[in-house]
C-alpha positions in Angstrom: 16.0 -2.1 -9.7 13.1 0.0 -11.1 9.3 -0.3 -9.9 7.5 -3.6 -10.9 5.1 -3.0 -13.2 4.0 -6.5 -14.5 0.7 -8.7 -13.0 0.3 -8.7 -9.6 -1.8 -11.9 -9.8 1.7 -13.5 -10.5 3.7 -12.0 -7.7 0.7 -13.0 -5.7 0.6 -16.7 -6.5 4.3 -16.4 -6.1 4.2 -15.1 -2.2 0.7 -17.2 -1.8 -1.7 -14.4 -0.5 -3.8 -12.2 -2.4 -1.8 -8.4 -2.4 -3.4 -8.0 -6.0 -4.0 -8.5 -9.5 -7.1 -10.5 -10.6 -8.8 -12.0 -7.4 -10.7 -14.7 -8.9 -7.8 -16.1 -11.4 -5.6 -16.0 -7.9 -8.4 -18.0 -6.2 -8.6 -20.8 -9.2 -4.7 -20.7 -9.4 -3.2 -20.7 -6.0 0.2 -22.1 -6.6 3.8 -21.1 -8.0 3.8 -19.6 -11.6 5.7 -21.2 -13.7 5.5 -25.0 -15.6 5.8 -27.0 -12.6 3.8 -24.4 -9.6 0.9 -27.0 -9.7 2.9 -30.2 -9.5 5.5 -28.9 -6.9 3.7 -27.3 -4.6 5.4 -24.4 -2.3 8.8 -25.3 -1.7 10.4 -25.0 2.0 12.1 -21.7 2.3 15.3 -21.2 4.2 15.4 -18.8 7.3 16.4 -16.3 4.5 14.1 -17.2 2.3 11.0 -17.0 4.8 12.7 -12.9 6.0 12.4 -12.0 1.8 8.8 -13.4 1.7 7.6 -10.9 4.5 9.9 -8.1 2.7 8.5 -8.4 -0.7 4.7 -9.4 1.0 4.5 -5.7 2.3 7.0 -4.5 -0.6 4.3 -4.8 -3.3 1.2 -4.4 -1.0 2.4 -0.7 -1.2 2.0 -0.8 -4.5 5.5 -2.6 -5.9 7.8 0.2 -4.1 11.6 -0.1 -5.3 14.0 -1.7 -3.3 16.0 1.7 -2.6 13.4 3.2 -1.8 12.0 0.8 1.1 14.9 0.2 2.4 15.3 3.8 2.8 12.2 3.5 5.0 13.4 0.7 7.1 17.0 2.7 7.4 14.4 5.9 8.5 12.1 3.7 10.6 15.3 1.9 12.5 17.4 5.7 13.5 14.0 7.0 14.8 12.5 5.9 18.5 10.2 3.2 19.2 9.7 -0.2 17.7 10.9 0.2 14.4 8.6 -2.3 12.6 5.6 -0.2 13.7 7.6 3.2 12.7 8.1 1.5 9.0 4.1 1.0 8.9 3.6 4.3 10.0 5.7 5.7 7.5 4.6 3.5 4.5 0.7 4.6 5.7 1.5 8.0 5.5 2.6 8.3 1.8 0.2 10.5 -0.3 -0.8 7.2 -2.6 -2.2 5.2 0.7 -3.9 7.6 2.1 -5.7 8.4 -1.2 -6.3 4.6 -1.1 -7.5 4.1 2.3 -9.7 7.3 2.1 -11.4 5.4 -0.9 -10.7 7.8 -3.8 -9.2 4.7 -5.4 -9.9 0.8 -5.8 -6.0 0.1 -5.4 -2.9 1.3 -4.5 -1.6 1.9 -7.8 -4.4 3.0 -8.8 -4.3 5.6 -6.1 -0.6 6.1 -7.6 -1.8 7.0 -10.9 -4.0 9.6 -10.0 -1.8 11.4 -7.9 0.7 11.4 -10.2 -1.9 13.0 -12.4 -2.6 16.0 -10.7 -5.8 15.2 -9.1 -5.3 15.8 -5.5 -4.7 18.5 -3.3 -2.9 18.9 0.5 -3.7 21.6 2.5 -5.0 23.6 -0.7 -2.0 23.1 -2.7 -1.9 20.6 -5.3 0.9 17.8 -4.8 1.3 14.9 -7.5 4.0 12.9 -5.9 2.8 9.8 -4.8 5.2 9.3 -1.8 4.9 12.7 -0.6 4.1 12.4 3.4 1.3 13.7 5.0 1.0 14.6 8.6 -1.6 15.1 11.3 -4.4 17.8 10.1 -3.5 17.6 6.9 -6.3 17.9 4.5 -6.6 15.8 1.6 -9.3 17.0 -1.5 -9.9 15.6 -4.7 -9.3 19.2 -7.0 -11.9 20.7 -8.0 -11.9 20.7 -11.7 -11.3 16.6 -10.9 -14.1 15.6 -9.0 -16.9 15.6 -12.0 -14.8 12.2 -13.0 -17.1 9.6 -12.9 -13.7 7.3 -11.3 -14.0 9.3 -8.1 -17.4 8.6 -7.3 -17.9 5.0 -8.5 -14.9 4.5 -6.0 -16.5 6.4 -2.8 -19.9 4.7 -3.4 -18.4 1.0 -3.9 -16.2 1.3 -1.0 -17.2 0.6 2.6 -17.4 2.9 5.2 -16.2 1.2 8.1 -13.3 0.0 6.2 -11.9 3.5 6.8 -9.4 3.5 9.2 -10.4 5.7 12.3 -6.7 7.6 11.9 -8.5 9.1 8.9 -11.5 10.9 8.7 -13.9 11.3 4.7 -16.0 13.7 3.9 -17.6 11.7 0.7 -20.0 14.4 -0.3 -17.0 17.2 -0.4 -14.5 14.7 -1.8 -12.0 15.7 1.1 -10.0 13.6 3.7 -8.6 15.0 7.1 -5.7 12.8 8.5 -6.6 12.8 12.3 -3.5 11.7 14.1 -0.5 9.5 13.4 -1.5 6.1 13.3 -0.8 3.9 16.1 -2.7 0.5 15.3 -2.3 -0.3 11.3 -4.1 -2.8 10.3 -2.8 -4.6 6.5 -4.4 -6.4 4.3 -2.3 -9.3 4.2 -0.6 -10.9 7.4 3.0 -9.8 7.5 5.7 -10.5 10.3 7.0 -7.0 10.7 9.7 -8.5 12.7 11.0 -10.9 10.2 11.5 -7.7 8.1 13.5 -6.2 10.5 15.7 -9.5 10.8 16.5 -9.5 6.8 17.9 -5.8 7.2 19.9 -6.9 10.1 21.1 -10.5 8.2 
């Protein structure tokens, strides 16, 4: 199955919290898509059911990842030592994309995606446009030189707060340059998501 690329306002109604898309139609319209979403409510989900939720919750909050390709970081996550759900986090917050994201270069994840994939980034000096390319502690990240004229770069940096920057990452707004301080430990999402029940649908 390829990368979803369709609204996320839908798949957010669909999992019933907010992991993109248009905020405001998702607040006026949160129920199931479809004829009957208003009428039927949110059904009750099997045990099965409730394990997919949380997969596809943290799924597309990474920005619509395909399926081979996160379960190749729960398959990673579960042969390396430690608690596997927070070794899956670490992994899925150390993907080039996020960090461009949670340094504030970009508004979303995809959109974060997108300019990777364009070139405009740098690691460590050398430019890298692969979104899922892995960073590690020290690395620095810089918007490229030629890039950082864009008017996208700073209407980002000035409309995103500070403090939601999370301390395992350290921005130099005026430079357009991030520094990735140390592994994360605590990972704090967006959206609440049972790590465990994640685990359990690999294991079912």
């Amino acid at each position: 199955m390829g990368r979803y690329i369709g609204p996320l306002t839908k798949v957010s109604r669909r999992l019933g919290v907010f992991i993109g898309g248009d905020l405001e139609s998702f607040q006026k319209r949160n129920f199931p898509p479809g004829q009957h979403g208003r009428t039927q409510g949110r059904k009750k989900l099997s045990d099965y059911g409730v394990r997919l939720q949380e997969k596809q919750k943290l799924k597309f909050l990474y920005g619509g990842l395909r399926e081979s390709q996160f379960r190749r970081y729960f398959e990673e996550a579960s042969k390396k030592a430690g608690n596997t759900g927070v070794v899956l986090l670490q992994l899925l917050e150390r993907r080039l994309d996020n960090v461009v994201y949670r340094l504030g270069f970009a508004k979303t994840r995809q959109q974060a995606r997108q300019l990777v994939k364009h070139g405009h980034f740098t690691v460590n000096g050398k430019k890298v446009d692969i979104p899922s390319y892995r960073v590690d502690a020290g690395d620095i990240i810089e918007v490229r030189e030629k890039s950082k004229k864009l008017a996208i770069f700073k209407e980002n940096l000035e409309n995103r707060d500070p403090r939601s920057i999370p301390k395992w990452l350290e921005l130099d707004k005026e430079n357009m340059r991030g520094k990735v301080v140390e592994i994360p430990e605590e990972i704090e999402l967006e959206i609440p998501v049972n790590v465990q029940y994640i685990i359990e649908f690999y294991s079912m």
